[in-house]
C-alpha positions in Angstrom: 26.4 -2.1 -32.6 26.8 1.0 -31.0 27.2 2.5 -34.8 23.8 1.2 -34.9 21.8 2.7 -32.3 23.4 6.2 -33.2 22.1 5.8 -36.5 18.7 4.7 -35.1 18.7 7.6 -32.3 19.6 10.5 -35.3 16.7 9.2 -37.2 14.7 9.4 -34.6 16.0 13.3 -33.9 15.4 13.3 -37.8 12.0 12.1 -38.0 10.7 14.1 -34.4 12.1 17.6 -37.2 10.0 16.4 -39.1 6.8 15.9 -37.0 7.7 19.6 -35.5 8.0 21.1 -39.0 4.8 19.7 -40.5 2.9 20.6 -37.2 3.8 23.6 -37.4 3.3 24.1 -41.6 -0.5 22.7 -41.1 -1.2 25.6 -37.9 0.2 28.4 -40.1 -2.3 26.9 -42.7 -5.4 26.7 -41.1 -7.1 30.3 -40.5 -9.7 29.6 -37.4 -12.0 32.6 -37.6 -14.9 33.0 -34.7 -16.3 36.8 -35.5 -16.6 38.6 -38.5 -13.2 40.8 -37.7 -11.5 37.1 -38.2 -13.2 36.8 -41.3 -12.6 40.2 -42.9 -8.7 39.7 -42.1 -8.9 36.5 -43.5 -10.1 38.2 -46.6 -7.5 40.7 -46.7 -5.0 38.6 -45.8 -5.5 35.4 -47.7 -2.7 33.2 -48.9 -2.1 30.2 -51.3 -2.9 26.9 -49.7 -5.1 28.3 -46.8 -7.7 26.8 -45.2 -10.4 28.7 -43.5 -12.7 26.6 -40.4 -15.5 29.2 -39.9 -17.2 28.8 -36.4 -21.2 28.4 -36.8 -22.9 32.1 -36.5 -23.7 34.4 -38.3 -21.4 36.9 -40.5 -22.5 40.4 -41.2 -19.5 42.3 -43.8 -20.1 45.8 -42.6 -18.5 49.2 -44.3 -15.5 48.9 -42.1 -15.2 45.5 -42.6 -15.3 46.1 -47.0 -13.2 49.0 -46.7 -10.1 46.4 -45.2 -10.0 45.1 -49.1 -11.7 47.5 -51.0 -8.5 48.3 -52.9 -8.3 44.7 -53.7 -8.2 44.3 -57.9 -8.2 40.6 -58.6 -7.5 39.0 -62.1 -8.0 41.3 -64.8 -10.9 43.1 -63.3 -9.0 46.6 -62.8 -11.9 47.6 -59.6 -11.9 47.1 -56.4 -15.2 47.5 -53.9 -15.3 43.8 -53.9 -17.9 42.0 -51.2 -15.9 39.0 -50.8 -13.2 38.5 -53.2 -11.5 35.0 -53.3 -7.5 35.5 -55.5 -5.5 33.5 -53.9 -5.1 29.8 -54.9 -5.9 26.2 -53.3 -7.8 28.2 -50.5 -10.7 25.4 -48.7 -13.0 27.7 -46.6 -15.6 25.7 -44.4 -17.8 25.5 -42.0 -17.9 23.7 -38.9 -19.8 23.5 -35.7 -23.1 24.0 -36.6 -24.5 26.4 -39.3 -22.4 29.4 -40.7 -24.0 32.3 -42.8 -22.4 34.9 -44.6 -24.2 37.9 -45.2 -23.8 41.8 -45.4 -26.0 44.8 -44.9 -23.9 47.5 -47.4 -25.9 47.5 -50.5 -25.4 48.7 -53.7 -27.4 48.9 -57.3 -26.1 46.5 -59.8 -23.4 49.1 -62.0 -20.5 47.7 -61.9 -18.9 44.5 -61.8 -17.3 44.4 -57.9 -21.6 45.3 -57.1 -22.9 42.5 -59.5 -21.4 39.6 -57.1 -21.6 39.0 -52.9 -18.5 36.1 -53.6 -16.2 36.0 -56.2 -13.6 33.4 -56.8 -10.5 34.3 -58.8 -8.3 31.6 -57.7 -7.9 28.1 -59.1 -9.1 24.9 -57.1 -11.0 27.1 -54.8 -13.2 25.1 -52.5 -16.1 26.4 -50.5 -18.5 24.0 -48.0 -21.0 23.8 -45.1 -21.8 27.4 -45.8 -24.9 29.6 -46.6 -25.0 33.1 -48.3 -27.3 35.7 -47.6 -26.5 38.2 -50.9 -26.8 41.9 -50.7 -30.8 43.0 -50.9 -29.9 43.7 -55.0 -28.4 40.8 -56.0 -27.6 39.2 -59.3 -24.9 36.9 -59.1 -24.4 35.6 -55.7 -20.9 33.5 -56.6 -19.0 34.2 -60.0 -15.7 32.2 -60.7 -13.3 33.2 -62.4 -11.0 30.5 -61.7 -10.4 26.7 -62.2 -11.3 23.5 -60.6 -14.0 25.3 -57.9 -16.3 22.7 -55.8 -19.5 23.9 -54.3 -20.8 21.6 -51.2 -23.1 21.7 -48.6 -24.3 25.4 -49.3 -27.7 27.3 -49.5 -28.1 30.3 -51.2 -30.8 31.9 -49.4 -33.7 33.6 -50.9 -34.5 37.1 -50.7 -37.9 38.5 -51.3 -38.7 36.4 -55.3 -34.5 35.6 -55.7 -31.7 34.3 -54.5 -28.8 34.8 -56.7 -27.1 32.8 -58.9 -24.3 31.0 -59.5 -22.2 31.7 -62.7 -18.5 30.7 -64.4 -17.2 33.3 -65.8 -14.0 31.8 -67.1 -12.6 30.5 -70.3 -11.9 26.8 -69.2 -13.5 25.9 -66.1 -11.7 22.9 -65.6 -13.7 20.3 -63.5 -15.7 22.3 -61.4 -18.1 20.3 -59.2 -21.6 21.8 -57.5 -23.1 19.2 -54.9 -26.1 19.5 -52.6 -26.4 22.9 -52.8 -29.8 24.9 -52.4 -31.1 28.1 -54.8 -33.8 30.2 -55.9 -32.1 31.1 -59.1 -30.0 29.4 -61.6 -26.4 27.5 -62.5 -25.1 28.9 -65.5 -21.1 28.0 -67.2 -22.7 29.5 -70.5 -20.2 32.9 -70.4 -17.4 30.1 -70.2 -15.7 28.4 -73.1 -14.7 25.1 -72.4 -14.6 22.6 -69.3 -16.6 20.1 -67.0 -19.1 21.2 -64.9 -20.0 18.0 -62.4 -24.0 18.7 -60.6 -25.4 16.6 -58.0 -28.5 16.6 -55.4 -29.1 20.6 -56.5 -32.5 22.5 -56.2 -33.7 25.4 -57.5 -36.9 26.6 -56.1 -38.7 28.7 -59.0 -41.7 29.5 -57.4 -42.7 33.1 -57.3 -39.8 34.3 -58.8 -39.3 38.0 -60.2 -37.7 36.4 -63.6 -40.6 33.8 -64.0 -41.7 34.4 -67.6 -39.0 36.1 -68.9 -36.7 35.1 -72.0 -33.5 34.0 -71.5 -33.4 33.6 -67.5 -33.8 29.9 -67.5 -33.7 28.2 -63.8 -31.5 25.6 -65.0 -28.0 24.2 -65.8 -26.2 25.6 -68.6 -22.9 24.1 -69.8 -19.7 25.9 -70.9 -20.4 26.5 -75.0 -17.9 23.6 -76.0 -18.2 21.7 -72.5 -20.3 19.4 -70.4 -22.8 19.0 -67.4 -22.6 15.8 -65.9 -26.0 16.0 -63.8 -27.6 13.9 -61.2 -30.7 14.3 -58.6 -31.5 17.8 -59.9 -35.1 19.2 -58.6 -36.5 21.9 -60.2 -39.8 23.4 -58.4 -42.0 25.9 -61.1 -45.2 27.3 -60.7 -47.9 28.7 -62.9 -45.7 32.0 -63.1 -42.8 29.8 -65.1 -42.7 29.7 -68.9 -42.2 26.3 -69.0 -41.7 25.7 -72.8 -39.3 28.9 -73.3 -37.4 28.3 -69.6 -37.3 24.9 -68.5 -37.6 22.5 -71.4 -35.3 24.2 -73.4 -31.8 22.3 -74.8 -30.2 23.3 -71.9 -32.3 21.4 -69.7 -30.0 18.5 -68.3 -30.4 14.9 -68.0 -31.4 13.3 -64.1 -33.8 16.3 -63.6 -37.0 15.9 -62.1 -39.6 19.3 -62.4 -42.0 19.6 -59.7 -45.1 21.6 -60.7 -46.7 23.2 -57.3 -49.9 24.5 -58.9 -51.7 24.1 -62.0 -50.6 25.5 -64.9 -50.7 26.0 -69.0 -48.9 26.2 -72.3 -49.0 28.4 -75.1 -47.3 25.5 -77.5 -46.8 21.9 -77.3 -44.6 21.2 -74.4 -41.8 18.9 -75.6 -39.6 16.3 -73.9 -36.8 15.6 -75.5 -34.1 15.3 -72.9 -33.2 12.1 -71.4 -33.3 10.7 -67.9 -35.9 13.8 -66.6 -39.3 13.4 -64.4 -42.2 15.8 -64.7 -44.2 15.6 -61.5 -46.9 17.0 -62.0 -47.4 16.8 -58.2 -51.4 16.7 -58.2 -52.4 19.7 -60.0 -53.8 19.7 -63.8 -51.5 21.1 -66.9 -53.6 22.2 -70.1 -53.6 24.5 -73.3 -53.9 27.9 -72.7 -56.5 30.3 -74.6 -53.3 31.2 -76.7 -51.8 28.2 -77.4 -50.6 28.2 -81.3 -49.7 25.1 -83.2 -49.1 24.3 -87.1 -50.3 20.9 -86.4 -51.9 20.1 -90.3 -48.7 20.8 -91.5 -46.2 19.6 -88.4 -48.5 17.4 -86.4 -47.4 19.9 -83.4 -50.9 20.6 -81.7 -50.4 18.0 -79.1 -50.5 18.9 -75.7 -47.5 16.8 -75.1 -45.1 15.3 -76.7 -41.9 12.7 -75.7 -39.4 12.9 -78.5 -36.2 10.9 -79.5 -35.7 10.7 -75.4 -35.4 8.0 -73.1 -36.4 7.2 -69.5 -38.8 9.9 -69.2 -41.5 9.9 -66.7 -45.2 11.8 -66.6 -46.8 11.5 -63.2 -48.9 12.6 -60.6 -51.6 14.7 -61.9 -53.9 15.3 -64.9 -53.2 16.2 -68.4 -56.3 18.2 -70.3 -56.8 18.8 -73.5 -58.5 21.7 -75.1 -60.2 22.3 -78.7 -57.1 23.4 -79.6 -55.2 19.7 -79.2 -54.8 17.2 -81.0 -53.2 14.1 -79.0 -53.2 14.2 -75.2 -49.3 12.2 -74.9 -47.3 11.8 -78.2 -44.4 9.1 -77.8 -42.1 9.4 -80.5 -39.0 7.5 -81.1 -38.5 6.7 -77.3 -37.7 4.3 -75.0 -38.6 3.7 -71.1 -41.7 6.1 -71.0 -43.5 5.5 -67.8 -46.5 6.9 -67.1 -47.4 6.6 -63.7 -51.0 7.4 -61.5 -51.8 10.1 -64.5 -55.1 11.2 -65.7 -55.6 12.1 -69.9 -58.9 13.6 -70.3 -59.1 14.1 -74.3 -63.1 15.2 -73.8 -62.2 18.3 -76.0 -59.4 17.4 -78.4 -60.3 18.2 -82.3 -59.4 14.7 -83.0 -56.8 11.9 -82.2 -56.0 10.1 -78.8 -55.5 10.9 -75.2 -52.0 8.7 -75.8 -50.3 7.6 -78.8 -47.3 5.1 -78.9 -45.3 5.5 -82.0 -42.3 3.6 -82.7 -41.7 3.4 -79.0 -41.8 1.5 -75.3 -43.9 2.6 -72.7 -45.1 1.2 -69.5 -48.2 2.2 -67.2 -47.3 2.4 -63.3 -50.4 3.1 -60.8 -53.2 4.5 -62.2 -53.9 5.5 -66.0 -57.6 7.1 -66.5 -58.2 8.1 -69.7 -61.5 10.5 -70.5 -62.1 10.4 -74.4 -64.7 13.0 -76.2 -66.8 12.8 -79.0 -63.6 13.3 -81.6 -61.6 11.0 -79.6 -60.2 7.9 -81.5 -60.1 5.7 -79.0 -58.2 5.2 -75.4 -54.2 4.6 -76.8 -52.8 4.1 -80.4 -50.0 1.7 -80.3 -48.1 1.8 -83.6 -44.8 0.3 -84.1 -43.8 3.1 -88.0 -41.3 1.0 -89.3 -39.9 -0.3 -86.1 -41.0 -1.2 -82.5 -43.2 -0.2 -80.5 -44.4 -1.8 -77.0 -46.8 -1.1 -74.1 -46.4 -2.6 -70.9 -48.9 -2.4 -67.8 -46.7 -2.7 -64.8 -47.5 -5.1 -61.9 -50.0 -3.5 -59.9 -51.7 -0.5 -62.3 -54.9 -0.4 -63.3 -56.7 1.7 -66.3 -59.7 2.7 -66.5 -61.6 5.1 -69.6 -64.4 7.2 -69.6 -66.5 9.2 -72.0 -68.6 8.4 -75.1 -69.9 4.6 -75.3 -67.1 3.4 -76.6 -64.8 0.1 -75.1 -61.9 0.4 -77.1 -59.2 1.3 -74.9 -55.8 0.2 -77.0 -56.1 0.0 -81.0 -53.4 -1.7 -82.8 -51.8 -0.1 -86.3 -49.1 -0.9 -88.7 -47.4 -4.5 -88.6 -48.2 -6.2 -85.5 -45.9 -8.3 -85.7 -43.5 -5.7 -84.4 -46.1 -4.7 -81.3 -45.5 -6.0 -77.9 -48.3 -6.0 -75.4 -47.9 -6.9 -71.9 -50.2 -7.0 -68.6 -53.5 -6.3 -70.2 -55.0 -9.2 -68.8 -54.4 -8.2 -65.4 -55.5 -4.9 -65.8 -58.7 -5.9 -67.2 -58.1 -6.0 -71.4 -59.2 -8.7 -73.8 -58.7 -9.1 -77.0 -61.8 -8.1 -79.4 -62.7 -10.0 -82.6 -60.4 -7.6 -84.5 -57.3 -8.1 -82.2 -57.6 -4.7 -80.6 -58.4 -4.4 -76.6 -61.3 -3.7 -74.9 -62.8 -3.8 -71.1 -63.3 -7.3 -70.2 -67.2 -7.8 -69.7 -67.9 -7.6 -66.3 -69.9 -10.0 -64.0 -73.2 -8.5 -62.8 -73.6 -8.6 -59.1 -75.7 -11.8 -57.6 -78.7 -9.1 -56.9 -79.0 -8.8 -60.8 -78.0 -12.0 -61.7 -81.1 -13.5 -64.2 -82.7 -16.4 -63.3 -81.4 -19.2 -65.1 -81.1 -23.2 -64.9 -83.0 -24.5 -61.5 -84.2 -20.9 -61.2 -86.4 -21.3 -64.5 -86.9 -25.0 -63.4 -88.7 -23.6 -60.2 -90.7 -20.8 -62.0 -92.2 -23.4 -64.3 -92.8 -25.8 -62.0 -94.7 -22.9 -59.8 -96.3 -21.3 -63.2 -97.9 -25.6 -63.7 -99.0 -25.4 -59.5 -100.7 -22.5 -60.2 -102.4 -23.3 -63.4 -103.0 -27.0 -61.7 -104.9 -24.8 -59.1 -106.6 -22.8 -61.0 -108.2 -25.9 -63.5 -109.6 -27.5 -59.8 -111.1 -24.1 -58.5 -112.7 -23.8 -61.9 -113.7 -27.4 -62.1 -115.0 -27.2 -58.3 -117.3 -24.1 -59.3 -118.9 -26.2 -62.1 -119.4 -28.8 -60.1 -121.6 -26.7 -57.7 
């Protein structure tokens, strides 16, 4: 027994060691930092394993405060003069107690590397949250990693004058870097990287008014490493009239779960094609078109449409109006998709050269809210619906409504091809029959009771008055002979 309780009582000695030695290992690890001094040191003096709790304020990285690292050379970079140079590995630096932002008022033209970047991560599963950056006045990139295994969280990168900064991976493999809810007025880019996962969720990019609008090659997207991935969800991109949209936004590198906002009207100078899955164009109320120098070699490659959805599936087109000039062809060409919605949109096709404001080819769409189609004197008809050698369906959602406009002409969905292999739903409830030819038209519509002609006991009555009156007529006459 009494072997027993000093066995229990030098466990206990054991296990209190223990307690004492991991307290103490987790307060040597965490770096508490309240001022920018704390955070300079920590920058300096940063170690494997740390993690950084930044108090909520704001962070200005004066001269002095550079000048405690500037001899810093991380990786294989052979400079120093670095803003905010992160080497060390497994470091966590957050934010807590309200909002922190990191920012600095040294500022430097865009020469060399150390003054491309305001943070730069060198070190492997580097994590950084609950923290927004306010980049040097000339920025390009505001974070570059170097390193491995980096998560993003909880961050805005805050916009200066038309741009923010971006965020690039600079690295051979990336590893499985992950970017979630963060905030930018620029781009995501693992493009300069070889290989590796990079993991997006709930980002936005706010395009609007932005110094690269327009220009090749600085797309406001997110780019995956050359022989890697993007696993992407919830990613809003806002554009304006200022945005290329054909050359920067739906480009191959546009990834799937995006939805682009468009905040004013705006044009194209080619057929705008979606072919990337799982992506929303909002057209948020305001009218896309052709431009004066829109260029197509549609006799040839049927590419004069104003729109086309292409070997894609679960696109959506709503909000807003899609015009057609004399330099269109189709309004909305579906081609070889699935799960098209087309939801509260407007097609006015008044000035196409010829075809439809929609056309359904070998494809499943479905109407949500309100379709209102305007067709011109070269328009077809309302929507073509065509299955080419497979299937093609079109579906009007519980609750929509269409409606079509323009030259005297009812037929609002034509049938081609085998129709056998053409599925057409809610067109009765929408206010589609069936013609004599098995297309559909506008259901004939009741008059009002004001105009309704007289028929039945109402010609009963007018003949029965029309006799009265004659009957009247015979006795006044007959009276006057009489006399």
């Amino acid at each position: 027994m009494k072997i027993k309780k000093n066995i229990l009582f030098l466990l206990s000695i054991i296990a209190f060691i223990s307690m004492l030695y991991v307290n103490v290992y987790a307060a040597d690890n965490i770096v508490t930092i309240n001022n920018v001094d704390d955070l300079s040191n920590a920058i300096q003096n940063q170690q494997d394993g740390q993690v950084w709790q930044i108090n909520a304020g704001t962070y200005n990285l004066t001269q002095d405060d550079l000048n405690k690292y500037k001899d810093v050379q991380p990786g294989n970079s052979n400079q120093g003069n670095w803003y905010f140079p992160i080497h060390k590995n497994n470091i966590t630096i957050e934010g807590i107690n309200g909002t922190v932002i990191i920012t600095s008022d040294v500022q430097s033209t865009n020469g060399a590397w150390a003054t491309q970047d305001f943070v730069t991560v060198w070190g492997d599963n580097v994590t950084i949250k609950d923290i927004d950056f306010k980049c040097k006045k000339d920025v390009n990139k505001a974070i570059e990693i170097m390193g491995k295994d980096f998560t993003l969280k909880n961050c805005n990168i805050v916009k200066l004058d038309n741009f923010s900064g971006s965020i690039a991976f600079n690295s051979n493999d990336i590893g499985n870097a992950t970017i979630d809810n963060v905030t930018l007025d620029s781009w995501i880019t693992a493009s300069y990287s070889n290989s590796g996962t990079l993991t997006t969720s709930n980002i936005t990019i706010d395009f609007t008014n932005n110094e690269c609008a327009g220009l090749d090659g600085f797309l406001p997207v997110i780019k995956a490493p050359k022989n890697g991935t993007v696993k992407n969800t919830n990613f809003n991109l806002y554009v304006d009239s200022k945005t290329n949209l054909i050359g920067q936004v739906f480009t191959d590198n546009l990834p799937e779960g995006t939805t682009i906002h468009l905040t004013e009207d705006a044009t194209v100078d080619k057929m705008l094609d979606i072919k990337t899955s799982n992506v929303t164009l909002d057209l948020g109320g305001h009218k896309l078109t052709a431009s004066d120098n829109f260029t197509s070699t549609w006799e040839n490659k049927n590419d004069a449409h104003l729109l086309q959805v292409l070997n894609a599936s679960n696109v959506t087109i709503k909000n807003g109006s899609l015009v057609t000039t004399d330099k269109n062809k189709h309004g909305v060409n579906v081609f070889d998709s699935n799960n098209v919605t087309l939801e509260n949109l407007k097609v006015d096709h008044t000035n196409a050269i010829t075809g439809a404001p929609i056309v359904i080819n070998n494809s499943s769409v479905t109407v949500n809210g309100n379709l209102d189609l305007t067709i011109g004197e070269n328009s077809w008809y309302g929507i073509n619906v065509d299955p080419k050698d497979g299937n093609a369906s079109l579906n009007f959602a519980q609750g929509s409504s269409v409606s079509m406009n323009g030259k005297d002409q009812d037929l609002v969905v034509k049938l081609d091809g085998e129709k056998e292999h053409i599925s057409i739903s809610g067109a009765k409830e929408v206010g589609l029959e069936l013609d004599e030819k098995g297309d559909f038209v506008i259901k004939d519509q009741p008059l009002e009771k004001d105009d309704t002609p007289n028929t039945g006991l109402n010609n009963n009555l007018v003949i029965i008055i029309s006799i009265l009156a004659l009957c009247s007529l015979s006795i006044i006459t007959l009276k006057k002979i009489q006399d």
